[in-house]
C-alpha positions as CSV (number, residue, x, y, z in Angstrom):
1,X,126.1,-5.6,76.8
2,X,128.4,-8.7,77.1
3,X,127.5,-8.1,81.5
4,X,124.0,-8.2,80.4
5,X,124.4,-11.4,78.2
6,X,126.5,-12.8,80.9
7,X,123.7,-11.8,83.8
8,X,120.9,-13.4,81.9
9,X,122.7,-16.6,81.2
10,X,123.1,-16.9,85.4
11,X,119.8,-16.2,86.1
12,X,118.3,-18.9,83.1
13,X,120.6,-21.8,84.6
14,X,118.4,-23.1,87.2
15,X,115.2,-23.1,88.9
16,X,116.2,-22.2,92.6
17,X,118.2,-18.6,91.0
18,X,115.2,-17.8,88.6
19,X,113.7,-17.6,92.0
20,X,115.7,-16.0,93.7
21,X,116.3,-11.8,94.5
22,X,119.1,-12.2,91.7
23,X,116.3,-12.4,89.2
24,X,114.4,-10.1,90.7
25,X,117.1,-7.7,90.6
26,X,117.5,-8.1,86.7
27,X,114.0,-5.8,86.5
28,X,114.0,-1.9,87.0
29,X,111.5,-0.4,89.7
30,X,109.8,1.4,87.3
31,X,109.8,-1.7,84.6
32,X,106.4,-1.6,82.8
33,X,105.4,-3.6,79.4
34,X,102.7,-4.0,77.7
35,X,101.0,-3.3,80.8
36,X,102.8,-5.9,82.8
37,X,104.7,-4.2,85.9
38,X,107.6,-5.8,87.0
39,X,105.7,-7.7,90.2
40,X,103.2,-9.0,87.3
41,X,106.1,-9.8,84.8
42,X,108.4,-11.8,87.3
43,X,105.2,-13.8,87.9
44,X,104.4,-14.6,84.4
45,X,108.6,-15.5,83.9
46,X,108.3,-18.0,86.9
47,X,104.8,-19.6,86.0
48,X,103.9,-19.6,82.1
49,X,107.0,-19.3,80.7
50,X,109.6,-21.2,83.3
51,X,109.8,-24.1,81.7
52,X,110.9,-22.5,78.3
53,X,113.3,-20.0,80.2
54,X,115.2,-22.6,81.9
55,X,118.6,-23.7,79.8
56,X,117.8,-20.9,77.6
57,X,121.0,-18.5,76.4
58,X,121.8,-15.9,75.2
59,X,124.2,-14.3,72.9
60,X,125.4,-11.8,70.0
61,X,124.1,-8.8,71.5
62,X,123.3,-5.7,69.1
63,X,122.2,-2.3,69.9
64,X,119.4,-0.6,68.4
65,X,119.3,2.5,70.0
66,X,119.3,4.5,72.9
67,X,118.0,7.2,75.0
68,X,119.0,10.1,76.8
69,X,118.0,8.4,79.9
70,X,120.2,5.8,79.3
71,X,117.2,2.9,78.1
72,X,118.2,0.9,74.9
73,X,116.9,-1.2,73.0
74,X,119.1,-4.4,72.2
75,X,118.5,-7.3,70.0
76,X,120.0,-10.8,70.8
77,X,120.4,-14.5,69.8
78,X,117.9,-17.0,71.8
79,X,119.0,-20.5,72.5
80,X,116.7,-22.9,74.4
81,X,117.6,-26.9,73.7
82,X,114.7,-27.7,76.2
83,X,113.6,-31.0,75.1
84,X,110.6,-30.4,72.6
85,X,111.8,-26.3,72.7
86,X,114.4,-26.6,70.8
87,X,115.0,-22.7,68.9
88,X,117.4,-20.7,67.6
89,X,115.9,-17.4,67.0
90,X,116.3,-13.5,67.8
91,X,114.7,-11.1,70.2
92,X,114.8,-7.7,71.5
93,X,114.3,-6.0,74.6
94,X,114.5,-2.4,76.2
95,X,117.3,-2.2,78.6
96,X,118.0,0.9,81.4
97,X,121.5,1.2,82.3
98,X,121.5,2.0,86.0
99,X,124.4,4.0,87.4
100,X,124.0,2.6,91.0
101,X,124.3,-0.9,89.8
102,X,126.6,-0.3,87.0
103,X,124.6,-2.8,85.0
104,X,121.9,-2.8,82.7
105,X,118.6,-3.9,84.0
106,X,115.3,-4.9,82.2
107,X,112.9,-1.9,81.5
108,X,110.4,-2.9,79.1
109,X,108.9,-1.4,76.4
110,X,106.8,1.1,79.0
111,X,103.7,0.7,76.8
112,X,100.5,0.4,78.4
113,X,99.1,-1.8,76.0
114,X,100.0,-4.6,73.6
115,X,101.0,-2.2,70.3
116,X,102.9,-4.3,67.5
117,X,103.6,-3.7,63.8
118,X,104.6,-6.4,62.2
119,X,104.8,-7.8,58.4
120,X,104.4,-11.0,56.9
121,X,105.2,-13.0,53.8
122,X,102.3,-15.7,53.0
123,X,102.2,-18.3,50.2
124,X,99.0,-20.0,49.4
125,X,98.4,-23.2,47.4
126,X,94.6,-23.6,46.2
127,X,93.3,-27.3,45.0
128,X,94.6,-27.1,41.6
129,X,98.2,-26.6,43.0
130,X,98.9,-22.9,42.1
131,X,100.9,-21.0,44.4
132,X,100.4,-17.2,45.3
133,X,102.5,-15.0,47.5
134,X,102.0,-11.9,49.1
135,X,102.6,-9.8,51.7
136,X,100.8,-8.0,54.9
137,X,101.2,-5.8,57.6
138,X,99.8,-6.4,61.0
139,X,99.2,-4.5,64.1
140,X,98.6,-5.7,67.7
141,X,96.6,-3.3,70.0
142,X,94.6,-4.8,72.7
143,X,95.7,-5.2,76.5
144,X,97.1,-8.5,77.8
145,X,95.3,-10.3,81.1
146,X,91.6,-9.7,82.1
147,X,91.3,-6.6,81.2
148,X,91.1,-6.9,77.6
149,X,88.4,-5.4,76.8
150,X,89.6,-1.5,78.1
151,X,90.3,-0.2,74.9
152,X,87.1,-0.5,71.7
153,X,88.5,1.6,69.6
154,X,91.8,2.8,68.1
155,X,93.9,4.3,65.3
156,X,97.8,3.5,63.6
157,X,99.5,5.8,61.5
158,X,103.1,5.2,59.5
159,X,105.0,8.1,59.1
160,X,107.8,9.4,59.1
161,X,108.4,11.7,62.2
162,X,105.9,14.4,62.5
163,X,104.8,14.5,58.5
164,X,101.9,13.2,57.4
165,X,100.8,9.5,57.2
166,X,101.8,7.3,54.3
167,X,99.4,5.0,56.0
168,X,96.4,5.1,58.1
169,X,94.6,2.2,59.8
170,X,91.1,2.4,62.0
171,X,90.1,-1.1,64.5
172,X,87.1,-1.7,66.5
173,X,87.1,-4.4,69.3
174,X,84.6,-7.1,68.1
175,X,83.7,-9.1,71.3
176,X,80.4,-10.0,69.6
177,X,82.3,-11.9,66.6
178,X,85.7,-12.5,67.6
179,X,85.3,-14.1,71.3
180,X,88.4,-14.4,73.8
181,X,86.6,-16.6,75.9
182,X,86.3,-19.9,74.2
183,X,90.3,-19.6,73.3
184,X,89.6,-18.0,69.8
185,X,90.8,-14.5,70.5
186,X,92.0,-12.7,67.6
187,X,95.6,-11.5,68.3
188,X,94.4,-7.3,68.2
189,X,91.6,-5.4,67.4
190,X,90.2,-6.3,63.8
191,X,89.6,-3.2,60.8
192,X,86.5,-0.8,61.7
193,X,85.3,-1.5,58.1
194,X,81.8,-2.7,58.5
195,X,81.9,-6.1,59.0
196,X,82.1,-9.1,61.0
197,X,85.7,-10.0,60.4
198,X,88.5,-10.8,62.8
199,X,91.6,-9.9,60.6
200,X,94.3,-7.6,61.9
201,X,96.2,-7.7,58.6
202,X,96.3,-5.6,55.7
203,X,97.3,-7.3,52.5
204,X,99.0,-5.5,49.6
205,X,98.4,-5.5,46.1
206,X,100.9,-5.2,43.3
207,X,100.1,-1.0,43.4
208,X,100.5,-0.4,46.7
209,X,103.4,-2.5,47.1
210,X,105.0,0.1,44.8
211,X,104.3,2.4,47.9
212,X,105.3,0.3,50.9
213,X,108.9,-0.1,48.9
214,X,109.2,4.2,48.7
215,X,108.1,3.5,52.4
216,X,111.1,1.3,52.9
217,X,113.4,3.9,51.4
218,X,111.8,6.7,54.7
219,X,112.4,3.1,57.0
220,X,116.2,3.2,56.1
221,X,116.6,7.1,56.6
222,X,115.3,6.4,60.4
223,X,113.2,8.4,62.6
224,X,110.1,6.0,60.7
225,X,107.0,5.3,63.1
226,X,103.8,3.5,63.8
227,X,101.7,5.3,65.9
228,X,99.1,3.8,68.2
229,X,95.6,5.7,69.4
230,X,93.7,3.5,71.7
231,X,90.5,4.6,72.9
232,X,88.0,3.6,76.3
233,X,85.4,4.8,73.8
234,X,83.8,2.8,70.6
235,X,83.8,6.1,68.3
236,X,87.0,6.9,68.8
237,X,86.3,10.1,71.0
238,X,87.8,11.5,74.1
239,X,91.6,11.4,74.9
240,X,93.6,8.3,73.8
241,X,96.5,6.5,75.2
242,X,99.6,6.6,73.0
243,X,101.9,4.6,71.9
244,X,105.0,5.1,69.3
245,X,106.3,2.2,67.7
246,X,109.8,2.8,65.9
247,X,110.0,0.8,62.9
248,X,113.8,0.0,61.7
249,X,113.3,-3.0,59.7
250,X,111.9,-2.8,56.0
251,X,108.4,-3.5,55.6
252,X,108.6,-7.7,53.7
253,X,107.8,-7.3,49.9
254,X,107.1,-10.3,48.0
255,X,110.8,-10.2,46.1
256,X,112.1,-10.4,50.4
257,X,112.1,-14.1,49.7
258,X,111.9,-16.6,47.2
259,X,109.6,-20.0,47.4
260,X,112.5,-21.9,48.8
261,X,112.3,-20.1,52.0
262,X,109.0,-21.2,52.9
263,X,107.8,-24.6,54.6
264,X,108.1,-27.5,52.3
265,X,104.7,-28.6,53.4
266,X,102.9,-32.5,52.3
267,X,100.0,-33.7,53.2
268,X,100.0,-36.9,53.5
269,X,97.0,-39.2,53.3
270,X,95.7,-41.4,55.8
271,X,96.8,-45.2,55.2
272,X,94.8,-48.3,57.1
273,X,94.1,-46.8,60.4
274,X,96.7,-44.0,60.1
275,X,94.9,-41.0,60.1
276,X,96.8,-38.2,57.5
277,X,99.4,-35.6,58.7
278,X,101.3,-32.6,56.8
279,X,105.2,-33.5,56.5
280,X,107.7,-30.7,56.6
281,X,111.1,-31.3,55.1
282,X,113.1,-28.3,56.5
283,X,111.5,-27.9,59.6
284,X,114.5,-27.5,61.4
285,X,114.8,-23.6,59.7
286,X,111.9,-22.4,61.7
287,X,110.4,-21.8,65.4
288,X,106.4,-21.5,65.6
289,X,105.2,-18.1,65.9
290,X,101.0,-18.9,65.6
291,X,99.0,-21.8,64.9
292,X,99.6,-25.0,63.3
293,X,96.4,-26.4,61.5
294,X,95.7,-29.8,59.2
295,X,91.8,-29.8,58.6
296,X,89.3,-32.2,56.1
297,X,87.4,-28.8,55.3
298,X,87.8,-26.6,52.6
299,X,90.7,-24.1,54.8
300,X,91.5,-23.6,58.3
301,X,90.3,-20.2,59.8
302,X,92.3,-19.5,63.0
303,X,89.0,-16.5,63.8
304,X,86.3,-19.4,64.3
305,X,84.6,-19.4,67.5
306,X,84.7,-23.1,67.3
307,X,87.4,-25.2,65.1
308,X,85.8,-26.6,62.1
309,X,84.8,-30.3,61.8
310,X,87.6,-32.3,61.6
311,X,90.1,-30.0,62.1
312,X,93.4,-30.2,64.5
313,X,94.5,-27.1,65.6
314,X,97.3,-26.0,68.1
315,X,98.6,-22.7,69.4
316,X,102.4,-23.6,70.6
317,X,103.4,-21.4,73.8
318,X,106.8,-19.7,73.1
319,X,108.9,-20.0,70.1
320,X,109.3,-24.1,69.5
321,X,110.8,-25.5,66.6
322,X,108.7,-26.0,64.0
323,X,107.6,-30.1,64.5
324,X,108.3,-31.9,61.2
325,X,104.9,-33.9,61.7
326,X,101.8,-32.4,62.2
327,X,98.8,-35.2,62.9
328,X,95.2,-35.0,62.4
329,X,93.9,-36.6,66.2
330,X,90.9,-38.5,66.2
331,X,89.7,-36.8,69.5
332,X,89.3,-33.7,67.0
333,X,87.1,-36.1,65.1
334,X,89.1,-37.4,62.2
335,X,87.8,-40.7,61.2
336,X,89.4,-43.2,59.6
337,X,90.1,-43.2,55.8
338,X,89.2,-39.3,55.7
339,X,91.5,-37.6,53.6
340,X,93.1,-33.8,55.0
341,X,92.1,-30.9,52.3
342,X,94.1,-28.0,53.8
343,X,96.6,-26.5,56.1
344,X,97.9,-23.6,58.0
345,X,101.3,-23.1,59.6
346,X,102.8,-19.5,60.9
347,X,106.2,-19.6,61.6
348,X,109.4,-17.1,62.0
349,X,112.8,-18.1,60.3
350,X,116.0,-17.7,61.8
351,X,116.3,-14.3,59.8
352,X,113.2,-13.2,62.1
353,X,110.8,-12.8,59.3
354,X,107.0,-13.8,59.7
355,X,106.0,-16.2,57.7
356,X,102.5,-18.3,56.8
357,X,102.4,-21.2,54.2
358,X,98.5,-22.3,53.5
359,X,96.3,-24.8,51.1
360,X,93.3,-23.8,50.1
361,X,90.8,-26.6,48.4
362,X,88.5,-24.3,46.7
């Protein structure tokens, strides 16, 4: 693992080795994620994500777990001190140790879709200033690139092993309400439950959070699971493509983390011709992980085919550090002396936990 650390620090340094056969030689043959070969993944490292990839290190390497055919999966400190980029974060990977090389050498996740499972810790502030948190799960199931649109239908399961579910999701692809091509795609397929809604979250309550903790105690035995059905098909008919997602990290319950390790968010109003802009006082412990939103409605919603009035809105690429100003723009259509009502910022902290910090003027 220290070769591999070493081997990926090389290949970051520059521009003419991240495209050279060195880099090239980092990938396995058979290298396949989340649909992405490794012809189709080299591209994407050279084009959309070079700039964030050059200077970036790597370091403290942990293994997860391995295989009998020699692929494990590895988590590891990411530094990038691009300017504007700066993070300090961690990542994992799957890794194939080749014998022929005597190294190991990227492999991917060999998924052929996008299938996530996540969890999230959220803390809302409505207009009279009272705070709520709570926690969700989220799943990503949807295929990166043009082809997006393959899979209508699918299923998720938590379980442990072969038993049977603690848990069991349905999703429906939406295109009618939640549209990728005016860049308002909703990040997976939304819940088949009957409506027009783009969410891919489920939020708990204070029973069934008495249930994801028993849930936690099957996590820390191992062996624990999310298991993706996709479906071609809207109805969920017909043979699906599979994917099993290990899960080794306890679900987030709401005593995970105490107020303090949120954003300290401000909005601050617009003064003269200055037009308002949220203020974050410990910015520096976070890298962006969705969007970033200041609007003068009543909330932002990220699932809107088209931003609300007066509403700035950005999508970061990559993990950058959490800015410690956020402005309003007038080419979003802020005008002067009009006061912001609400915000939305998604983050990850340097523990690797999702987290979303929101104001709500109802």
């Amino acid at each position: 693992l220290n070769d591999l650390i070493a081997n990926s620090n090389r290949v970051f340094a520059s521009a003419s080795i991240l495209d050279s056969q060195a880099f090239a030689d980092g990938f396995s043959d058979d290298y396949l994620d989340n649909g992405y070969d490794k012809a189709a993944q080299i591209a994407l490292f050279r084009s959309t994500y070079r700039s964030f990839l050059l200077g970036a290190t790597f370091s403290n390497p942990k293994l997860v777990s391995c295989d009998a055919n020699r692929v494990c999966q590895v988590k590891m400190s990411l530094k990038n001190i691009t300017p504007a980029k700066t993070i300090n974060t961690v990542i994992d990977g799957y890794y194939k140790y080749d014998l022929t090389k005597k190294a190991f050498v990227s492999f991917g996740n060999h998924f052929p879709y996008r299938a996530e499972f996540g969890t999230s810790l959220i803390k809302n502030t409505d207009a009279q200033g009272n705070k709520t948190i709570y926690s969700q799960i989220q799943f990503t199931i949807n295929r990166d690139g043009p082809d997006w649109t393959k899979y209508k239908s699918a299923t998720v399961t938590l379980q442990s092993g072969s038993s049977n579910p603690d848990l069991s999701y349905n999703f429906l692809l939406k295109p009618n309400d939640c549209n990728a091509t005016v860049n308002r795609y909703y990040d997976g397929m939304p819940f088949d439950d009957g409506t027009n809604s783009c969410a891919d979250w489920k939020q708990f309550d204070s029973n069934n959070q008495t249930q994801i903790k028993a849930i936690n105690d099957k996590i820390k035995l191992g062996n624990y699971t999310a298991k993706f059905q996709a479906w071609t098909s809207a109805n969920r008919t017909g043979t699906p493509d599979v994917v099993i997602v290990p899960i080794t990290d306890p679900i987030l319950t709401t005593d995970r983390l105490g107020e303090d390790g949120f954003p300290r968010v401000t909005i601050v109003q617009a003064t003269g011709t200055t037009l308002p802009y949220l203020s974050i006082d410990n910015a520096d412990d976070f890298v962006v992980s969705g969007s970033l939103c200041i609007t003068s409605a009543n909330y932002c919603d990220t699932n809107l085919l088209t931003p609300l009035p007066h509403t700035t809105l950005t999508n970061p690429d990559g993990y950058v550090k959490l800015p410690s100003k956020i402005q309003a723009l007038s080419t979003d259509g802020w005008q002067v002396g009009e006061k912001a009502k609400g915000y939305f910022i998604h983050v990850q902290d340097k523990a690797g936990r999702d987290i979303m910090v929101s104001k709500y003027n109802f």
